[in-house]
Every structure is written in C-alpha cells, then in structure tokens.
C-alpha positions, 0 to 999 in steps of 0.5 A, a space after each residue: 471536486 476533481 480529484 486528479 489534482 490530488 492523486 498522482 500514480 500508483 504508490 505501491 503494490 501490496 503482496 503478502 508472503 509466506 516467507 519474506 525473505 525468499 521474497 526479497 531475495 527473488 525481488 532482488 534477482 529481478 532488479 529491485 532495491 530494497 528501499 525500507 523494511 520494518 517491523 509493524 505489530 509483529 509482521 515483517 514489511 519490506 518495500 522494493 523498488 525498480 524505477 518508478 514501480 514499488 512492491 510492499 511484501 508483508 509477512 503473513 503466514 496464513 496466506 491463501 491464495 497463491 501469487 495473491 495482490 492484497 491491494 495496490 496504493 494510489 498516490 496522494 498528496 492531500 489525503 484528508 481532501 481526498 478522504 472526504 470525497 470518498 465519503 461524498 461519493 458514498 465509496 465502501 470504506 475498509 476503515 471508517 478513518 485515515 490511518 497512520 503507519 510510521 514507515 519510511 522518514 516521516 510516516 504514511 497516512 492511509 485509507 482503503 476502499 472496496 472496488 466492485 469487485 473486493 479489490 482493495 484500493 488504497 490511498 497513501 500520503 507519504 509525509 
C-alpha cells in the first residue's frame, strides 16, 4: 500500500509549556491566530496558526527541557488505513490503538509512533 494517497503534510507541531499564556501571547506577537483552545483532562491546549504552519502549545508544568518539541502530526484522511499499515510495517507504536480527542468541530482521531531516534510521530484525522 502507498501510503502517500492518505497523509497530506504536516498537521501540527506539539510544544509543551510552562505557562500557556505567556505562550500564546508570544505566538501572537509573531503573527499566529489562535484557532482552538480547550481544556483536555485538566491541561490547558491551544492551537495557533500562521498560514498553513499549526503550533498545539499544552500546558505541562513539569517541562524539562527548554524549547522542547514533543511531537509533530502528520496529516491523514483515512487514519484507520493508515494505522494498520503502521502495524504491517512493525513500526513502534506509543499507543497499542487509534485515540479519540473531541478538539476542534467534530473530533481527532490519533495515533503516534517512535521515530529512530524517540521522536514521537503523530498521525491526526481531523473528522
């Protein structure tokens, strides 16, 4: 299966912070719009954008390393196809199943993988 009929671009960038606020006020200055913000079991996520580029800032105050990038998304738009090929290919999974978030109009579904060097590599459906 080629998998380049069913992921299209980056989806977003994951950036932990300390202080969400101070965050997307310094997103703002540099010409992002606030596009979604919510409250996911008890941590503070907002998404910014600038064009086609998406920064998810999160809340997490046990940050350790500064200027840290948790994980970037990849865009998909069948998540399920997608998924099993992960499997095929014996890719290290993060999470043994496809997640569910209710973030934006009608939800996310989700899955990571481990790159070769821990990167964490995400792969987002927006429905």
């Amino acid at each position: 299966m080629s998998l380049s009929k069913y992921i299209h671009g980056i989806q977003h960038i994951g950036i932990p912070c300390e202080n969400i606020e101070e965050a997307i006020r310094f997103y703002q200055e540099i010409a992002f719009d606030v596009v979604y913000q919510t409250v996911n079991e008890n941590q503070k996520v907002c998404f910014l954008q600038n064009e086609n580029l998406i920064i998810e800032c999160y809340e997490d105050k046990a940050v350790k390393v500064n200027g840290a990038i948790n994980h970037f998304a990849i865009n998909t738009t069948e998540i399920e196809k997608v998924y099993t090929e992960m499997i095929n290919k014996k890719m290290k999974m993060v999470e043994e199943k496809i997640n569910y978030l209710p973030f934006w109009e009608k939800g996310v579904k989700f899955f990571t993988i481990l790159g070769p060097n821990k990167e964490q590599i995400e792969f987002c459906q927006k429905l």
